[in-house]
N, C-alpha and C positions, 0 to 999 in steps of 0.2 A: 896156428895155421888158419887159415881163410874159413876153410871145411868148420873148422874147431870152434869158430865164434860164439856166444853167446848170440846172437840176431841170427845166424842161420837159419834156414828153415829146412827139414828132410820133407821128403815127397810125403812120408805116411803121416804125418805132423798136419798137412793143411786141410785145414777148417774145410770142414762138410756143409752142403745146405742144408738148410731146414726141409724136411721131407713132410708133407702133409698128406694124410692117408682117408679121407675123405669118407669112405665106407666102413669105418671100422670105429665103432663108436666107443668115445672116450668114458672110459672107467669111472664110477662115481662113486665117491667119497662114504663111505659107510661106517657110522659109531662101531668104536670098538667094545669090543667084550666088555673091559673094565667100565664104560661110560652106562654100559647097558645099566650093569650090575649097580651101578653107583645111582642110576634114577629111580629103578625099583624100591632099594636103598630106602631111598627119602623117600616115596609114596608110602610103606609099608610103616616109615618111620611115625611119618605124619600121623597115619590112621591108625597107629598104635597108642602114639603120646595121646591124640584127640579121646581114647578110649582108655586112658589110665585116669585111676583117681588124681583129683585136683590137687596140688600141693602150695601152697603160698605162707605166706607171714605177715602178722599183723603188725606194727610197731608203734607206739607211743614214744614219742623222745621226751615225754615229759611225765613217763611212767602211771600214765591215767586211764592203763586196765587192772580193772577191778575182779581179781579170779572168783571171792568166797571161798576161798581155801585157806586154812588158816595156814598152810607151811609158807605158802604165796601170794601173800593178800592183794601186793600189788606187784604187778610186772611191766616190761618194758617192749614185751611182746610175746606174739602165740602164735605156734605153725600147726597150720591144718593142713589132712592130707583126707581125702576124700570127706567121710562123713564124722571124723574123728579130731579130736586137738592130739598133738604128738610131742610137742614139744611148748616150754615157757619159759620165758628168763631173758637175758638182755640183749641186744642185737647184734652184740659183738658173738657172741655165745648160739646163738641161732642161726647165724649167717655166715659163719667162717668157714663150716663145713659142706654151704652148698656150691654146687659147680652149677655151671653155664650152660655143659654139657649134657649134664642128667636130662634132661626133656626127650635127646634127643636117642637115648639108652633106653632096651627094655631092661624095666625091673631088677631082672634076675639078671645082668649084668653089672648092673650100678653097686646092687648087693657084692657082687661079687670085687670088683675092683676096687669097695670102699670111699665109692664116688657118692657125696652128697646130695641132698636135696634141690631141687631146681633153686632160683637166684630169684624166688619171686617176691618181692616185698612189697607192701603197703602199707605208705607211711600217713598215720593219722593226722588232720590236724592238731597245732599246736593244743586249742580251746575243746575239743574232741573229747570224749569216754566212750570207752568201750565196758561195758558186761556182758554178763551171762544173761540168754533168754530171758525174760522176764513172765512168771505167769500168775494166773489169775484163779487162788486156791476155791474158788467158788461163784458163778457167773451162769447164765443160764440164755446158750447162747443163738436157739431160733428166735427166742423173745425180743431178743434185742432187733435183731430185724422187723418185729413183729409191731414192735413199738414207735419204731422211726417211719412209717405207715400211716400215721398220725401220732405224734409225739406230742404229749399235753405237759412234759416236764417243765418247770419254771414259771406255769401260768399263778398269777396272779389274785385269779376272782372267777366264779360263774361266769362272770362274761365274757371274760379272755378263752376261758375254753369252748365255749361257744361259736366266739369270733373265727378260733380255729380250726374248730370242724366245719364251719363254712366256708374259710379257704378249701380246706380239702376236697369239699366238695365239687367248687369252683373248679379245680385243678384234675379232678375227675367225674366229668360227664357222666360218663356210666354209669357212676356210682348213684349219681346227683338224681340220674334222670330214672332209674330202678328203685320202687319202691319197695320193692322184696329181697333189695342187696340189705344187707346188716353194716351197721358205721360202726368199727371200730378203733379204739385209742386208748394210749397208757402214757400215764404218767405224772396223774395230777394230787397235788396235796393239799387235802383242805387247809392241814394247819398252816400253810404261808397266807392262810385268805384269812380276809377282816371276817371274823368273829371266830375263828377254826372249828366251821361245822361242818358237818357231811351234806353235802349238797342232796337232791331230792329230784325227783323225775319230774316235778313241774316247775321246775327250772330249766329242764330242756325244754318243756312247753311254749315257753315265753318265748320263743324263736317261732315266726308259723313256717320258717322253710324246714326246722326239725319235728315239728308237729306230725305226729301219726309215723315217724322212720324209726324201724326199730335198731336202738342206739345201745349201745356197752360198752362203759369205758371203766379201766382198771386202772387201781388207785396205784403211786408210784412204790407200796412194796408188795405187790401182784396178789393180795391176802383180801382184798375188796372190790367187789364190779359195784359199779352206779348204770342201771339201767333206764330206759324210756319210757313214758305209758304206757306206749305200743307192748313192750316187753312186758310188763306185768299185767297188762292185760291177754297174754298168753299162758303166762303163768301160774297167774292169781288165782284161781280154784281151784290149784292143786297141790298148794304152798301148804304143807306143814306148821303146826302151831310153833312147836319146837323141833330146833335141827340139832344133833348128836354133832359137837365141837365147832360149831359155825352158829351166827345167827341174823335173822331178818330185821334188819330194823325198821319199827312202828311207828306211828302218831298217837298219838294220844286216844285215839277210835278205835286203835287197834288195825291199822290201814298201812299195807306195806307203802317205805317210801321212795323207794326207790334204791335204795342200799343192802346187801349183800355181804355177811363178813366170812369167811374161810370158809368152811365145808358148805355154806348155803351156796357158795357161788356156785357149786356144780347143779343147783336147780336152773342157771340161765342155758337155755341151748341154741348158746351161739355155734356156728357153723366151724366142722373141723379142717384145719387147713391142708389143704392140696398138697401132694409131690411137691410141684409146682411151685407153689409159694412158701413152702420148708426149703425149697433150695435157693429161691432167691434170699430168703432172711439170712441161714448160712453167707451165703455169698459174700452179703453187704459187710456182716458178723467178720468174716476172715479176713474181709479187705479193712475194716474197719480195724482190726486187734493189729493185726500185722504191722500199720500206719505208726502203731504207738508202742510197739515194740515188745507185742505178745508172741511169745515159742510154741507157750502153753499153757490150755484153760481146761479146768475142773469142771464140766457141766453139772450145775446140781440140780438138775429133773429130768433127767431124758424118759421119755415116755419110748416105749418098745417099736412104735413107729416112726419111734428117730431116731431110733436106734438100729433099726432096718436104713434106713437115710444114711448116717453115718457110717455105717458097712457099707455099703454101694458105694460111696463117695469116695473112703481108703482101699476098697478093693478094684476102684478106675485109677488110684494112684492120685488123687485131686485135693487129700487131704496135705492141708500147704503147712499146718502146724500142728503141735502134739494132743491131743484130746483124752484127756480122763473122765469117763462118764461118770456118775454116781444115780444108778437108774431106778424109779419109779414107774408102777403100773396103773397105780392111782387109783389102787382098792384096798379097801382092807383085809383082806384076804392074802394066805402066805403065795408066795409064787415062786422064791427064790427058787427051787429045785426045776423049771420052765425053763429058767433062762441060762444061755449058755455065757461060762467067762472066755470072755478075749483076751490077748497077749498079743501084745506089738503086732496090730493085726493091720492088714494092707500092705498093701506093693511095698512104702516106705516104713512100716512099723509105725505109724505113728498113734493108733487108735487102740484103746484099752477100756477094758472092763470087769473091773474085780470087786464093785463099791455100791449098795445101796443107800437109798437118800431116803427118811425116814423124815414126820412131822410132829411134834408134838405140839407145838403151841401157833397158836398166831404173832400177828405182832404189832409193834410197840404202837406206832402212829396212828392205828386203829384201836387202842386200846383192849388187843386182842395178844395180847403176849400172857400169860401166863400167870399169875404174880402168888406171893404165900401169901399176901396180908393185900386189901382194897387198893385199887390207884388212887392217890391225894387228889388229883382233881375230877374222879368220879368215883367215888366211895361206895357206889350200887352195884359196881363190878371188880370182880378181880381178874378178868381175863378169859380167856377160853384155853381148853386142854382140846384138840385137834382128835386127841389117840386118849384114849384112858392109858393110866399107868399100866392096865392088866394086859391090855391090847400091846403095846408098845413092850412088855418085858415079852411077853409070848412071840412076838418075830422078831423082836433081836436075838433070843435064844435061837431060835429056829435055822435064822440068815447066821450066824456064827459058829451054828451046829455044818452046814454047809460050804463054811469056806468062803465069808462074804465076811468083806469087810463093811461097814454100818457106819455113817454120817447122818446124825438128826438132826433137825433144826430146833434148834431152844433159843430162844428169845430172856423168858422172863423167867425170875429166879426159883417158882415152881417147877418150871421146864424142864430147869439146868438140876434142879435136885433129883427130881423123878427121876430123870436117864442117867445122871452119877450114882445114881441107889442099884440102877439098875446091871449099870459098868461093875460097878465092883461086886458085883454078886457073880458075877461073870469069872470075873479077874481071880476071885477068889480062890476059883475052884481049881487055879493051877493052867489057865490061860494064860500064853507068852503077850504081854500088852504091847513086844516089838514086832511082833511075828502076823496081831490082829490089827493094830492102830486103830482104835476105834477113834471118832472125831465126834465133835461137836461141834456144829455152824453155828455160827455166831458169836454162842457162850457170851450174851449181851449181858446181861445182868447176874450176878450171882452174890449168894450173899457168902461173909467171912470164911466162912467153914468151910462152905464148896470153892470157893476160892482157894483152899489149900488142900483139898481134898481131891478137884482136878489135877494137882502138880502131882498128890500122892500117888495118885491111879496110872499118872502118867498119860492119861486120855489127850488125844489132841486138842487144841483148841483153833477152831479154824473162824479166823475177825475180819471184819471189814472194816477198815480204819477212818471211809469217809460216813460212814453210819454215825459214829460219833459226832462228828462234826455237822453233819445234816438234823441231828436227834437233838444236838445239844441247847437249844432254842425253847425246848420246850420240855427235855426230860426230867429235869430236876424239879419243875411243878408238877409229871405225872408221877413222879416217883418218890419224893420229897429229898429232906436235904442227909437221911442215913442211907437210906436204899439205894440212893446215886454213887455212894462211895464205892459201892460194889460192881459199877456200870463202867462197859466200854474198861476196863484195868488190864490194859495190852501189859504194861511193864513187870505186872504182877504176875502175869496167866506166863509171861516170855521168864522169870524169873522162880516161877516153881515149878516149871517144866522141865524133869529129869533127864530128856533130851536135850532141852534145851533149842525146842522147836515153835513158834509161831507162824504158820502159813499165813499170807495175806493174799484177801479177794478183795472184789468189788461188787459182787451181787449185778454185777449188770444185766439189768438196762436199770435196776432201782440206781444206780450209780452211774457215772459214767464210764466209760471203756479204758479211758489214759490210766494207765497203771501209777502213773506220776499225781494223781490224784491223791490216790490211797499212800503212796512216799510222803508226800507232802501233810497228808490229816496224819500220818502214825508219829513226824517228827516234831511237828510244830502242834497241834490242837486246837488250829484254827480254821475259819473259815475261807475259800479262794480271796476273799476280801478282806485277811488279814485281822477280822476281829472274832472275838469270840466271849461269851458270856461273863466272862471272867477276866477280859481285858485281850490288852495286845500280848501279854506272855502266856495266851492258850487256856484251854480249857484242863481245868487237873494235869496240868502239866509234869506232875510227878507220875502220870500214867501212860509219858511222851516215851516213842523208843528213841534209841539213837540213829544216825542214817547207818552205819556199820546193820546194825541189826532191824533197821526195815529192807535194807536192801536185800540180807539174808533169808527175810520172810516171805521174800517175792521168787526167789531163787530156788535155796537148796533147801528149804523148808516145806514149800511148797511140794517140792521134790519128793519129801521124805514122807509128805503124810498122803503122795499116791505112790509108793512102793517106788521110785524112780532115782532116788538120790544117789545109785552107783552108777547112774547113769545120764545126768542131765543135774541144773543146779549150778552149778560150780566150772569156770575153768582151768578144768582137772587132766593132765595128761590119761589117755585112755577112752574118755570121756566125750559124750557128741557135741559137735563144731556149732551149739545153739552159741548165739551173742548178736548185745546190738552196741551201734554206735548214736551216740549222742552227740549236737554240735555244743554243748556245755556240761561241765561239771557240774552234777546235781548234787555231789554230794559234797560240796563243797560253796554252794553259791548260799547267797542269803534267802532264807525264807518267801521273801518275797516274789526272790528271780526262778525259783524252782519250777515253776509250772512254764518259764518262758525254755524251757531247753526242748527240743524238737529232734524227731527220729533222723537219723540220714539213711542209716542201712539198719533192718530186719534181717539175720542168716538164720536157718534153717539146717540141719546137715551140711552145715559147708556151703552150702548154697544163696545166695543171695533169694528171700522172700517178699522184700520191700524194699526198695532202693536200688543204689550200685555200686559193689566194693572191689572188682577187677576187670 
């Protein structure tokens, strides 16, 4: 039918107009629920992740991190998650189980659904290493600021260092133009100079822009001041004939010369340094260690006013690396019971205080070290004792009666006998020697006996390996050719030590800062220029360590002899996320190229301290 069409069209079927309603304003599109919820979401996510500890992975594809752990010596990679290492082993192994997702989960979710670690990797270069922080078992570290102020290291002659305190002057007015300012500088050594004598205050004379400035400059192992006219004519009438472990050295009139050896220096009164300029030396000091891939340095003098400094400094949270003080008051009188111990003290833990630094002897370059029998090339002295043996037994009794662990400095093989005599009377008496670690800095020269009497006692021996190499020029004339056998014997002190522990320092500023320094004199026994007394295969080369076991001495040794080895040293699951990277294999390069390998990245707690690793 017609009606029936599909085309028809019924009345209530046709199309309506458009109706436009002009006052009635059109409704606006408003986020729903879910989209609310879903933005919040991500804000809260974001500023959750942004406040979760850091989590990443380090990788080596060519397995060139070096842990110091003997289950793990070398791996192929290590996941840090805030201030801690969590994980080691290879990328397959490290990486399978993180998700993409985790960042974007709290915590206590991921825990829950068994969701992995964020996906964050970083992959080293090819030529790359990575270790463990590296520290510095002994260094003393305002000095080194204190020194770079006027740096006399490397000078040549009188005149050179002369030349160079009138640059400095040059370069400060103020200084220049102030005759009541004091010129100080460190760092110079006679014995590089033609005739290797101690220079004399009228030798700063023969300059007339330093005529009349009262001048003090310390010699490069901080045990000697060379002062100006001016200065001992401050002095000079109230100069002592004899100094108790220091002494003035004369002319032939009986006429000071201007030289100063260990206990006499404290007769100069040069000026004490300001806040001010203890925190710029720090300063230069942290930027300086950091550069080269220090975690952590042993201070061995901190005076009680730097040690006020260093609290202030970790209690603003500004301490960038780990600090072991080993502190002096710089009298002889007891005080341990004064001073208070620290533990992982400041905002980040990193400052500590459990260790006194004690002096027996002088030292070697000044022919102020210690010795049993005369030095061969001056047979009028055998040295100087700093501390009498009775002074020196009586406060380490004391500091150990206390709860103080005790670092002497022994140089010469008198030194090293006195305070072994005095360790094992100690030891004897039913002292745990892992519980006290008593040290000995330097332990430069020793003879046969104490060489195997150190391993017995198990006392630490804490070396500086460029000491050797700086000494070696001239030690076997002060010492002659038996007494040397017993000098700088890293392989021997690392080999009858019950632990099995050698810490390595650098004494800096007498050294330099590059920890790659003291690697390089412990494995080879040579000089940065490749020669040494004994030819190109090193100085006593059977007293060379291995790289295995200097890297260790910089590391987890160091660790061990400031109470820190369950806790830094090594990377060790559990363990803090200290490590640096290297743009080459040191321990693996030739001799020669070792000193060319350069920092990339300084970490700290997980954190990048130098450089930039994410």
């Amino acid at each position: 039918m017609k009606n029936s069409s599909k085309g028809s069209t019924m009345k209530n079927e046709l199309p309506q107009p458009a109706i436009s309603l002009p006052l009635i304003p059109r409704p606006q599109k408003r986020p729903s629920v879910f989209r609310v919820w879903v933005g919040i979401g991500m804000i809260a996510t974001i500023l959750f992740y942004n406040s979760r500890p850091q989590t990443y992975t380090v990788c080596s594809g060519s397995k060139q991190i070096y842990t110091v752990d003997p289950l793990h010596p070398r791996v192929e990679c290590i996941s840090v998650k805030g201030t801690r290492i969590v994980d080691v082993g290879t990328a397959e192994a490290l990486t399978k189980h993180c998700n993409y997702l985790s960042p974007l989960l709290p915590e206590s979710i991921t825990s829950k659904l068994r969701i992995g670690p964020p996906c964050k990797v970083v992959q080293l270069d090819p030529n790359a290493v990575l270790v463990p922080g590296l520290a510095d078992a002994h260094a003393h570290i305002l000095e080194n600021g204190y020194m770079n102020q006027l740096p006399l290291g490397g000078s040549k002659s009188v005149q050179e260092v002369i030349k160079r305190i009138k640059a400095y002057l040059d370069a400060h007015p103020d200084v220049k133009d102030d005759k009541t300012r004091w010129i100080e500088g460190m760092g110079w050594d006679q014995g590089k100079w033609p005739g290797a004598q101690f220079p004399t205050a009228a030798d700063l004379d023969t300059e007339p822009l330093l005529k009349g400035r009262l001048i003090s400059l310390t010699r490069v192992d901080g045990h000697t001041r060379w002062v100006s006219t001016a200065v001992l004519q401050i002095v000079e009438k109230d100069l002592p004939t004899q100094v108790p472990g220091g002494l003035i050295v004369r002319d032939d009139s009986g006429a000071p010369t201007g030289i100063f050896v260990d206990n006499a220096v404290q007769l100069i009164p040069t000026p004490e340094w300001s806040e001010k300029q203890m925190s710029e030396y720090f300063d230069l000091t942290m930027k300086q260690a950091l550069s080269y891939g220090l975690t952590s340095v042993h201070d061995a003098w901190t005076k009680p006013v730097q040690i006020e400094l260093f609290k202030k400094i970790a209690k603003q949270g500004n301490l960038p690396m780990r600090v072991y003080m080993l502190a002096n008051n710089g009298t002889g009188d007891y005080w341990g019971s004064t001073l208070e111990k620290l533990y992982n003290y400041g905002v980040h833990g990193r400052l500590n205080l459990r260790a006194i630094k004690l002096v027996a002897d002088g030292a070697l370059g000044s022919w102020g070290a210690a010795l049993l029998e005369p030095y061969s090339d001056k047979p009028q002295t055998s040295g100087i004792m700093i501390s009498s043996p009775e002074i020196i037994q009586e406060q380490v009794r004391q500091f150990h009666k206390d709860g103080w662990q005790t670092a002497i400095h022994c140089i010469g093989d008198r030194a090293n006998h006195v305070v072994l005599g005095i360790y094992e009377s100690i030891l004897n008496e039913g002292t745990d020697v892992a519980e006290w670690r008593p040290r000995i800095e330097h332990a430069q020269i020793l003879t046969p006996e104490d060489l195997e009497k150190i391993g017995k006692l198990g006392v630490i021996a804490s070396v500086q390996p460029t000491h050797a190499t700086s000494d070696m020029w001239y030690a076997e004339t002060r010492l002659g050719p038996e007494r040397i056998k017993g000098a700088y014997a890293y392989q021997t002190l690392l080999t009858t030590s019950p632990q099995g522990v050698l810490p390595l320092g650098s004494d800096f500023p007498i050294e330099g800062v590059n920890p790659l320094l003291g690697f390089y004199a412990a494995v080879s026994k040579l000089s940065v220029d490749g020669t040494s007394p004994h030819g190109p295969g090193g100085w006593y080369p059977n007293e060379r360590l291995t790289r295995e076991q200097a890297l260790k001495g910089m590391t987890l040794d160091a660790a061990y002899a400031s109470f820190a080895e369950k806790e830094i040293g090594s990377l060790t699951i559990g363990k803090k996320a200290d490590f640096v990277v290297f743009d080459k294999d040191f321990m693996t390069l030739p001799f020669d190229e070792i000193l060319q390998a350069k920092v990339l990245t300084t970490v700290v707690d997980g954190e990048a301290a130098y450089g930039k690793l994410i």
